[in-house]
PyMOL Python script that loads the backbone (N, CA, C, O; Angstrom):
from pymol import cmd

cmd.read_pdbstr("""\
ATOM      1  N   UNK A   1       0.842  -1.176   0.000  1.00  0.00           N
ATOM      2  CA  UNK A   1       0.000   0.000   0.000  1.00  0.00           C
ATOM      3  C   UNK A   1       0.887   1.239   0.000  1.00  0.00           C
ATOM      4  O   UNK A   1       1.968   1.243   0.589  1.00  0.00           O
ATOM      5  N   UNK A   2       0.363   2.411  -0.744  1.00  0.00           N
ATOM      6  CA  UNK A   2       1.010   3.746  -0.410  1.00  0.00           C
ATOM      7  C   UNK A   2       0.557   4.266   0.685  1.00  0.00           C
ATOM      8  O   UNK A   2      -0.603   4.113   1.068  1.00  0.00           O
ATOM      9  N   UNK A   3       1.585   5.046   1.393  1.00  0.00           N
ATOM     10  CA  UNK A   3       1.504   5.987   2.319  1.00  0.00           C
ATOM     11  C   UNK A   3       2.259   7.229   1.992  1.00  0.00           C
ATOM     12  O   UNK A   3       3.436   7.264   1.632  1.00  0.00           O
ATOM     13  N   UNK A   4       1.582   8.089   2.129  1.00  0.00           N
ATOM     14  CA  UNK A   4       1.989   9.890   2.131  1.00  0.00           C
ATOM     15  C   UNK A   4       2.040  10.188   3.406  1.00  0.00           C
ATOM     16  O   UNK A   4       1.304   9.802   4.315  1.00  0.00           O
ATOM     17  N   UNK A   5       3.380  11.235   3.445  1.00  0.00           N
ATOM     18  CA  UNK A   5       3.458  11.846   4.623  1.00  0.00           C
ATOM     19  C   UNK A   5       4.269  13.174   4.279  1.00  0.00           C
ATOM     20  O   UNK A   5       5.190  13.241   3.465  1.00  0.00           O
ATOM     21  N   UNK A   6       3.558  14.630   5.348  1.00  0.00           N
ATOM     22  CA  UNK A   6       4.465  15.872   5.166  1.00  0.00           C
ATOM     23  C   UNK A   6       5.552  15.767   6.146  1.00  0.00           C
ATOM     24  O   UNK A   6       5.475  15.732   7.374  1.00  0.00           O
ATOM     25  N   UNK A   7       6.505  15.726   5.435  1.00  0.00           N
ATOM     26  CA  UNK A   7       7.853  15.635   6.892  1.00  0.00           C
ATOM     27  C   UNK A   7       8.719  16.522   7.096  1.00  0.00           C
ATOM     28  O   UNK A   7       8.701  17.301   6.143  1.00  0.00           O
ATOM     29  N   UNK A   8       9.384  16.775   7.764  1.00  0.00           N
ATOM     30  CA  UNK A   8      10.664  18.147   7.734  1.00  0.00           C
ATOM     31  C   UNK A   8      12.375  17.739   7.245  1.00  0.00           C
ATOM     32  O   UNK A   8      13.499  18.181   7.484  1.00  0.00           O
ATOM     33  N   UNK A   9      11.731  16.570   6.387  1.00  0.00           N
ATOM     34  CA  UNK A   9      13.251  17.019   5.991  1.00  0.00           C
ATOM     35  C   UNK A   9      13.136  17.552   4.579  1.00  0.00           C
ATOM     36  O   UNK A   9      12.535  17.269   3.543  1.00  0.00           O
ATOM     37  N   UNK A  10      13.967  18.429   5.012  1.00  0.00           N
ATOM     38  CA  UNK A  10      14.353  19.539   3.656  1.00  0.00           C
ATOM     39  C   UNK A  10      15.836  19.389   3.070  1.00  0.00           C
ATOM     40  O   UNK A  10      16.008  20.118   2.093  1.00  0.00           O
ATOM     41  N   UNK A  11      16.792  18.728   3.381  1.00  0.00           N
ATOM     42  CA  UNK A  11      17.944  18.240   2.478  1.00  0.00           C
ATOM     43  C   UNK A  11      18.288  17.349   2.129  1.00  0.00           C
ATOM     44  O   UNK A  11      18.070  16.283   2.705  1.00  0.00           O
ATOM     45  N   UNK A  12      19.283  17.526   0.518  1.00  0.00           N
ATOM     46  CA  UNK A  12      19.487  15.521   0.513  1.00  0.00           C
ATOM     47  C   UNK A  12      20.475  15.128   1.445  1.00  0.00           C
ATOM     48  O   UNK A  12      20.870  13.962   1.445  1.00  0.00           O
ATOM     49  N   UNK A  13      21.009  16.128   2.397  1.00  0.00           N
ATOM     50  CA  UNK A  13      22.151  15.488   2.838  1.00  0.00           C
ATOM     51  C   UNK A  13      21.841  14.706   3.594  1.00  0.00           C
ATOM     52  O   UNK A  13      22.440  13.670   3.884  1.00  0.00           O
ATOM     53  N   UNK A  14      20.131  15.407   4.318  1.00  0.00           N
ATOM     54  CA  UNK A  14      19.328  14.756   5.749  1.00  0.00           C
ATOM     55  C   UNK A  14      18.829  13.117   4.898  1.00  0.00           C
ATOM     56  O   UNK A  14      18.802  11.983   5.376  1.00  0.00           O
ATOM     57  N   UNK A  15      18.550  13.509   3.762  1.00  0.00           N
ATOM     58  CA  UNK A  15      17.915  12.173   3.313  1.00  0.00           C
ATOM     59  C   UNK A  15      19.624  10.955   3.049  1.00  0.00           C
ATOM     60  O   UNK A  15      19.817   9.810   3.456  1.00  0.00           O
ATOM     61  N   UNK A  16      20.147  11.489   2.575  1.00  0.00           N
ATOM     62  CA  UNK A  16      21.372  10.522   2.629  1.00  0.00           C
ATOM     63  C   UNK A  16      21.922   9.982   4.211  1.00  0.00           C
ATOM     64  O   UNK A  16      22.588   9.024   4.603  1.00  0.00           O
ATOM     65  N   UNK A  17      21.565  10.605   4.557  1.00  0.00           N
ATOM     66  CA  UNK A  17      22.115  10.013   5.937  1.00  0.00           C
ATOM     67  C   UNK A  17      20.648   8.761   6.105  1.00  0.00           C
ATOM     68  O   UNK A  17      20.945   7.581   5.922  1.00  0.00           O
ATOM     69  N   UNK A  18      19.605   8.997   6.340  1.00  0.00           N
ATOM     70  CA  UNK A  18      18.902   8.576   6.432  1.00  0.00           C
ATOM     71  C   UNK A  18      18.620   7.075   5.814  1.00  0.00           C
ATOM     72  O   UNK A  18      18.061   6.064   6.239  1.00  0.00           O
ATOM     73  N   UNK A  19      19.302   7.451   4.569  1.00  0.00           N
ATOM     74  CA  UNK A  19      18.831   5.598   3.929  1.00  0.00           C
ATOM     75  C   UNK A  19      18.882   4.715   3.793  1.00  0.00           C
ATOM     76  O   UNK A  19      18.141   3.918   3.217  1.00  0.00           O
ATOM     77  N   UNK A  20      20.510   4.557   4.704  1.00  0.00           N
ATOM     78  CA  UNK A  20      20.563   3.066   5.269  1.00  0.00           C
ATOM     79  C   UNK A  20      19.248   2.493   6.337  1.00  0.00           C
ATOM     80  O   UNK A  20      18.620   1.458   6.111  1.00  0.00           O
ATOM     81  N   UNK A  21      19.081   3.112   7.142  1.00  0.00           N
ATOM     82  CA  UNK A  21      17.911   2.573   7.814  1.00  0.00           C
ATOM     83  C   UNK A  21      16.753   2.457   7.235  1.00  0.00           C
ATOM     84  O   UNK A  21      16.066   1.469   7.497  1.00  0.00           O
ATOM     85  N   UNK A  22      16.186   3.668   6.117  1.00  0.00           N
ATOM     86  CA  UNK A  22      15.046   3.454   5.374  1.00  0.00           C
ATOM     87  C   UNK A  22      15.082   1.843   4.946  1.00  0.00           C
ATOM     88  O   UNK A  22      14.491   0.801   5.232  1.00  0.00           O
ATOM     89  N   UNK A  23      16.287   2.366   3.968  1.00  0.00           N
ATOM     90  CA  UNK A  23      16.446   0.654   3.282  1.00  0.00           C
ATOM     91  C   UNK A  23      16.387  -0.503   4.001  1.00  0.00           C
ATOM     92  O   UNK A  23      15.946  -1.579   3.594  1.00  0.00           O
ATOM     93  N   UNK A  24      16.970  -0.193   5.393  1.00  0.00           N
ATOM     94  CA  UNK A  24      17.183  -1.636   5.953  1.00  0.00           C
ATOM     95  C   UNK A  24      15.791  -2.024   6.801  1.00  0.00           C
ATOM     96  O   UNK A  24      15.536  -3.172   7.164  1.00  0.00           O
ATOM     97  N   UNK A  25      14.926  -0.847   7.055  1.00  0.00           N
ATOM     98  CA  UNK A  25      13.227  -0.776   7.407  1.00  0.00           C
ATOM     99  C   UNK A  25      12.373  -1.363   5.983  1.00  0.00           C
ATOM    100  O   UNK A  25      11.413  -2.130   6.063  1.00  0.00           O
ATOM    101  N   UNK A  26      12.727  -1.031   5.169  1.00  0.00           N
ATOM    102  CA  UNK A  26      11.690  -1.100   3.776  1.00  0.00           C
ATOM    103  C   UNK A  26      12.468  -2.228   2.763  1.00  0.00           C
ATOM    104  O   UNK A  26      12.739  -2.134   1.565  1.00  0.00           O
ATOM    105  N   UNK A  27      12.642  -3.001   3.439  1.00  0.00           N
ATOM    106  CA  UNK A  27      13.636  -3.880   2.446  1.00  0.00           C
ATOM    107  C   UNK A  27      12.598  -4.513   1.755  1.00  0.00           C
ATOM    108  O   UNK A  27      12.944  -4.754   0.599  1.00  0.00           O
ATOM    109  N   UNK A  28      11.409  -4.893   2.026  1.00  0.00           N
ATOM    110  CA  UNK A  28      10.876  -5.279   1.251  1.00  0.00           C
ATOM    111  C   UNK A  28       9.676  -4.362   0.344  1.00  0.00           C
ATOM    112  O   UNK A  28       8.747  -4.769  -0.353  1.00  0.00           O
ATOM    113  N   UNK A  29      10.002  -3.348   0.585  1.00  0.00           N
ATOM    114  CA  UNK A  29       8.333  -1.943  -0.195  1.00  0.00           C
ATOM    115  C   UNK A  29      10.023  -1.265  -0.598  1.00  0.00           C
ATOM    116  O   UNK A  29      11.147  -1.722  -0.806  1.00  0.00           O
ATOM    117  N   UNK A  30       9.326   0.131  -0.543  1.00  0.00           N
ATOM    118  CA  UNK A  30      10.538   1.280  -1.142  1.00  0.00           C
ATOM    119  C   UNK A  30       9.807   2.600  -0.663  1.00  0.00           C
ATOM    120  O   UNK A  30       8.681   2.682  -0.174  1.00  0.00           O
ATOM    121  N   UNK A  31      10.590   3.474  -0.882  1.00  0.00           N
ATOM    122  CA  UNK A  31      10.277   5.153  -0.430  1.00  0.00           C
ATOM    123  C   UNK A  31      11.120   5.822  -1.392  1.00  0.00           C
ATOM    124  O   UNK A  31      11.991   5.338  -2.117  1.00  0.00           O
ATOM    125  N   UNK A  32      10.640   7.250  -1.259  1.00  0.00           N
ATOM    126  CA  UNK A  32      11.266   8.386  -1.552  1.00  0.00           C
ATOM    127  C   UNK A  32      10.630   9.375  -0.979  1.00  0.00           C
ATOM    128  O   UNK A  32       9.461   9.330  -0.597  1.00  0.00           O
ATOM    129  N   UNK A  33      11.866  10.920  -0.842  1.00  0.00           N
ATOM    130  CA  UNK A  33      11.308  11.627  -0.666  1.00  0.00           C
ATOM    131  C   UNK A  33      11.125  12.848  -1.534  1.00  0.00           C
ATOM    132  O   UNK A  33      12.221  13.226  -1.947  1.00  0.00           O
ATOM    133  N   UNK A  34      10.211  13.533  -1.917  1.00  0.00           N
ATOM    134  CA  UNK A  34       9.799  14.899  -3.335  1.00  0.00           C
ATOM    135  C   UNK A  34      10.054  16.253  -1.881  1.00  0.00           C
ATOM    136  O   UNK A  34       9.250  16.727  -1.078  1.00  0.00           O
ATOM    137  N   UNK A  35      11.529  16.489  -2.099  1.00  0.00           N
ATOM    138  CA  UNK A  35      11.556  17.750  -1.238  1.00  0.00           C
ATOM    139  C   UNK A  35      11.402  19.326  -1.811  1.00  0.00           C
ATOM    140  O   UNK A  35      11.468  20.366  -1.156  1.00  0.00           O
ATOM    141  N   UNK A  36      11.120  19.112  -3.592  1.00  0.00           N
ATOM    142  CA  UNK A  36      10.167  20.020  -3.831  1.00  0.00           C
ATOM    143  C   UNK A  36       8.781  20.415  -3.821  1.00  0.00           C
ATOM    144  O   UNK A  36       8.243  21.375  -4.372  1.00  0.00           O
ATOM    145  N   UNK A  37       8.334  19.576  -3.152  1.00  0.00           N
ATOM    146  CA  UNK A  37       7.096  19.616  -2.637  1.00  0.00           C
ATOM    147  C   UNK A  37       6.985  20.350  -1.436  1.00  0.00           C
ATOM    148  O   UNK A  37       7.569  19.865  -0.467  1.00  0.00           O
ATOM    149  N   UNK A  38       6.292  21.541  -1.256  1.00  0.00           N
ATOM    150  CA  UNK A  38       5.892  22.209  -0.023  1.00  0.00           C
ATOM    151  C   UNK A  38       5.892  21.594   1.095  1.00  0.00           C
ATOM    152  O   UNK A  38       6.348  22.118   2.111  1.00  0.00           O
ATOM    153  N   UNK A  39       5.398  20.435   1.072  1.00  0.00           N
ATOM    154  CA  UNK A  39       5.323  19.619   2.420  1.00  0.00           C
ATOM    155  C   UNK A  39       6.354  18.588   2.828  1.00  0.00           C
ATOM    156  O   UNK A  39       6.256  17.851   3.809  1.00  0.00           O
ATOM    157  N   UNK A  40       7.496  18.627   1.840  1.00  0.00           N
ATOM    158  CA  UNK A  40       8.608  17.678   1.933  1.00  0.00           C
ATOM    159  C   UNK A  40       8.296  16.087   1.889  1.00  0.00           C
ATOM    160  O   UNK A  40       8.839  15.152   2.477  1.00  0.00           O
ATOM    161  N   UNK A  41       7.351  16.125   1.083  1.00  0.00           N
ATOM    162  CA  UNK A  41       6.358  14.642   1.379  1.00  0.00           C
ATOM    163  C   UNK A  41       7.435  13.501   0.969  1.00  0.00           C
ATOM    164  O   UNK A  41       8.342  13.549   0.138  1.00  0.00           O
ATOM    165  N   UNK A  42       7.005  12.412   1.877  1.00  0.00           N
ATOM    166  CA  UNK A  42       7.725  11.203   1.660  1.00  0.00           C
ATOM    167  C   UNK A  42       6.346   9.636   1.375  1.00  0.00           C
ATOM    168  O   UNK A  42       5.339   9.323   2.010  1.00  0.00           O
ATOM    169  N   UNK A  43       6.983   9.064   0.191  1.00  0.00           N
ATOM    170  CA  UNK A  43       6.359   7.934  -0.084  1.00  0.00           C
ATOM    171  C   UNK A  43       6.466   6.966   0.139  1.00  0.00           C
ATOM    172  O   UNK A  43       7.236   6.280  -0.532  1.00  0.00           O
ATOM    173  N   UNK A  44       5.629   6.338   1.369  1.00  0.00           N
ATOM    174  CA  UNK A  44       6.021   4.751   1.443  1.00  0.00           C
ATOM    175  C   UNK A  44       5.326   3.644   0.527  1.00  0.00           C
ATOM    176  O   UNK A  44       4.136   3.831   0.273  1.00  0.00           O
ATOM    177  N   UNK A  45       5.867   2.660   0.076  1.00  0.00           N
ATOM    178  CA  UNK A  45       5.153   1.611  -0.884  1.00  0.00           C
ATOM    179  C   UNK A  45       5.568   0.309   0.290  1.00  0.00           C
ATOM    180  O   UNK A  45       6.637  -0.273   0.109  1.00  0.00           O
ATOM    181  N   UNK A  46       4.862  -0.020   1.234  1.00  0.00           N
ATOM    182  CA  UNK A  46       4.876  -1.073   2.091  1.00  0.00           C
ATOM    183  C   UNK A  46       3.465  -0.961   2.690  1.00  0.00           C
ATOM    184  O   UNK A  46       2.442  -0.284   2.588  1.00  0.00           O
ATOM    185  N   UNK A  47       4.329  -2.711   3.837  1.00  0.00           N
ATOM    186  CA  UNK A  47       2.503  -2.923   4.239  1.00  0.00           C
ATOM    187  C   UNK A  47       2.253  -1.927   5.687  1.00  0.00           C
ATOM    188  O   UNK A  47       3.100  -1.090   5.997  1.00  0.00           O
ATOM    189  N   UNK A  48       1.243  -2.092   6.346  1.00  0.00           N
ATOM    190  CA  UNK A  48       0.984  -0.933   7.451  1.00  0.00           C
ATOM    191  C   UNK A  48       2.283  -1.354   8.580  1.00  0.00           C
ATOM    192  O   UNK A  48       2.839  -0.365   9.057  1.00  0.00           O
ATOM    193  N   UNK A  49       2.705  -2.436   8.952  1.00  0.00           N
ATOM    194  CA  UNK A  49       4.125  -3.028  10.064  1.00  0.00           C
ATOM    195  C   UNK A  49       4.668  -2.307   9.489  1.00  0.00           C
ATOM    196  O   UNK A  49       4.728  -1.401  10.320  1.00  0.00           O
ATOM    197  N   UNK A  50       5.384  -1.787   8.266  1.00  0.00           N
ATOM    198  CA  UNK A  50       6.308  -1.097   7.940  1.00  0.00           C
ATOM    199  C   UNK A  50       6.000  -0.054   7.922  1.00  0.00           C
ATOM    200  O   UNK A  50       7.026   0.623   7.993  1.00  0.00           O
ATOM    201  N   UNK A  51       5.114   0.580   7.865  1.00  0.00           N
ATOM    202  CA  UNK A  51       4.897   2.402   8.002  1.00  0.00           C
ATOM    203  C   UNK A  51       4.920   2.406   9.247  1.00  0.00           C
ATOM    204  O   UNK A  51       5.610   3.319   9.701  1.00  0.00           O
ATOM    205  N   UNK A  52       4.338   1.605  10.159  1.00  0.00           N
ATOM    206  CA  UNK A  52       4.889   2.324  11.724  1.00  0.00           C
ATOM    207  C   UNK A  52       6.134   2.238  12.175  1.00  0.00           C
ATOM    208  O   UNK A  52       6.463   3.115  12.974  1.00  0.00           O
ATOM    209  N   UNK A  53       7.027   1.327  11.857  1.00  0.00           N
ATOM    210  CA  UNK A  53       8.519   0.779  11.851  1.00  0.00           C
ATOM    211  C   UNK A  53       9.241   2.455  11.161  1.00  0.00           C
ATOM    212  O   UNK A  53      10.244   3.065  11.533  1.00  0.00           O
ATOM    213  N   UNK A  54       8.530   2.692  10.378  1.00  0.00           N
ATOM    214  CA  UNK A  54       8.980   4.112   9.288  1.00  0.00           C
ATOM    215  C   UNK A  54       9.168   5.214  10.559  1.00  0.00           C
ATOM    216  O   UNK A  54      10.132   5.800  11.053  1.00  0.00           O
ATOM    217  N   UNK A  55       7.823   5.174  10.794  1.00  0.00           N
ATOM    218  CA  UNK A  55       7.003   6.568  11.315  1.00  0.00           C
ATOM    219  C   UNK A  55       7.672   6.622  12.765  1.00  0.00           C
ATOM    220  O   UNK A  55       7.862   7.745  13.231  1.00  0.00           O
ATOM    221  N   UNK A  56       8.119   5.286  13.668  1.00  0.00           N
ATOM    222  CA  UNK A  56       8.827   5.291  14.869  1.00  0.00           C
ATOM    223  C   UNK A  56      10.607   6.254  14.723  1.00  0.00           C
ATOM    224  O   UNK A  56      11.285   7.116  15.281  1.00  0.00           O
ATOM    225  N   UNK A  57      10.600   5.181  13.400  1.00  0.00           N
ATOM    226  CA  UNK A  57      12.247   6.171  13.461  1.00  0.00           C
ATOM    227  C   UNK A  57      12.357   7.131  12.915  1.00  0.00           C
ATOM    228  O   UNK A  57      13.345   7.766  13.283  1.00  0.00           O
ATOM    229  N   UNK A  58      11.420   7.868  11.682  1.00  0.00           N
ATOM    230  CA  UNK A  58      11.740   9.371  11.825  1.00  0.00           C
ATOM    231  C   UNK A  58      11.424   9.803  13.372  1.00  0.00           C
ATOM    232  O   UNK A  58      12.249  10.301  14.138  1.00  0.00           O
ATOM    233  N   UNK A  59      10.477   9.598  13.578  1.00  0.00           N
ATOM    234  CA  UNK A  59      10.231  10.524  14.931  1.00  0.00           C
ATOM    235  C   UNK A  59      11.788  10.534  16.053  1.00  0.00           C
ATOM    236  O   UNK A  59      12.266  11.397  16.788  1.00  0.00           O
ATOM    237  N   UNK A  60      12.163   9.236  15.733  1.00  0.00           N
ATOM    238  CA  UNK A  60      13.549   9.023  16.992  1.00  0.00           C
ATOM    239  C   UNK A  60      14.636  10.020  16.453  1.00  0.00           C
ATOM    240  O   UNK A  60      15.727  10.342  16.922  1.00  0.00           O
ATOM    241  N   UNK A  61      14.046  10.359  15.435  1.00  0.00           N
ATOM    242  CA  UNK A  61      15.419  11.243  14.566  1.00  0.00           C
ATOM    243  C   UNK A  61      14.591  12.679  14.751  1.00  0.00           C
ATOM    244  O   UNK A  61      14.684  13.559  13.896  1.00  0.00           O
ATOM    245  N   UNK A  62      13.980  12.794  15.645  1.00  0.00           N
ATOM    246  CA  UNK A  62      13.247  14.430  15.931  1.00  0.00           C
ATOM    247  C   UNK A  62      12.217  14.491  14.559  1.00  0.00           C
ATOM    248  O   UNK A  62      11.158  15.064  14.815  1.00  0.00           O
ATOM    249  N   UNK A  63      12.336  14.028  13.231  1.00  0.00           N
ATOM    250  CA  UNK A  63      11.584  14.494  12.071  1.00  0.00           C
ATOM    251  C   UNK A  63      10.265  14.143  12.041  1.00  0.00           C
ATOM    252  O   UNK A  63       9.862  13.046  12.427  1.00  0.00           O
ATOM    253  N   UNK A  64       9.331  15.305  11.458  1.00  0.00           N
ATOM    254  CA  UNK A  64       8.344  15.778  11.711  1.00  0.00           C
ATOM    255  C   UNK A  64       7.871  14.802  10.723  1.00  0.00           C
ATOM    256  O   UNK A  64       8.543  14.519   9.731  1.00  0.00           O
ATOM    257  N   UNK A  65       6.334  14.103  11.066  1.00  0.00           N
ATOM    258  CA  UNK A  65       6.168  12.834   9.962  1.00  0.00           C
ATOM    259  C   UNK A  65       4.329  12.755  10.080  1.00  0.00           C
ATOM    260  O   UNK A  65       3.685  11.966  10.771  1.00  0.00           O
ATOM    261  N   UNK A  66       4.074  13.270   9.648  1.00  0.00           N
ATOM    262  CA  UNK A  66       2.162  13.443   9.575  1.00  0.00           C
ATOM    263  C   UNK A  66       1.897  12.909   8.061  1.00  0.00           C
ATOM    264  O   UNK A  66       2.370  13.263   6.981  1.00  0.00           O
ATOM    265  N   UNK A  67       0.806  11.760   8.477  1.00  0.00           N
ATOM    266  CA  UNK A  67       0.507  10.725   7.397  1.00  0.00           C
ATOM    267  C   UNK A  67      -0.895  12.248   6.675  1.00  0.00           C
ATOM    268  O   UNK A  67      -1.709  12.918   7.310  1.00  0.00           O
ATOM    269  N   UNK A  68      -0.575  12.226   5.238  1.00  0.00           N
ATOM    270  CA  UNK A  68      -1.988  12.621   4.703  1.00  0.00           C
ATOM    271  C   UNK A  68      -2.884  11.826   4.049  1.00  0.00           C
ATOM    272  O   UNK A  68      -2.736  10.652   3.711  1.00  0.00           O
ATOM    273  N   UNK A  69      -4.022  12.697   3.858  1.00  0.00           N
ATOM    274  CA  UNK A  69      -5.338  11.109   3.545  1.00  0.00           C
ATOM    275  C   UNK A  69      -6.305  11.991   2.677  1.00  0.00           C
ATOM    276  O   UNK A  69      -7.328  11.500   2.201  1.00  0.00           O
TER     277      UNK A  69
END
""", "prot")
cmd.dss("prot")
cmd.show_as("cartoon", "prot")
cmd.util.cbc("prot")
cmd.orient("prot")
């Protein structure tokens, strides 16, 4: 399933740091994030265990992570 979310990261440097764990969280779906998008939105393509697995560790990383619908 997709999941949308507005998040605060605004660089690739924040997203490069970030994607070993994405990857090693989403090994089986995938993400990205469109940080030209106003809302810095990030795409998950996994099942719901993995969007909260997602949504736990941005938050442990302070980043701001609100699912839209």
């Amino acid at each position: 399933m997709i999941y949308i979310f507005k998040t605060s990261v605004t660089t690739k440097k924040l997203v490069k740091q970030l994607k070993p764990q994405l990857d090693n969280i989403c090994i089986d779906g995938s993400w990205n994030f469109d940080l030209e998008d106003f809302d810095k939105i990030l795409r998950l393509n996994v099942s719901k265990k993995v969007k909260e697995e997602t949504i736990s560790f941005l938050k442990s990383q302070n980043i701001l992570c609100n699912e839209l619908h």
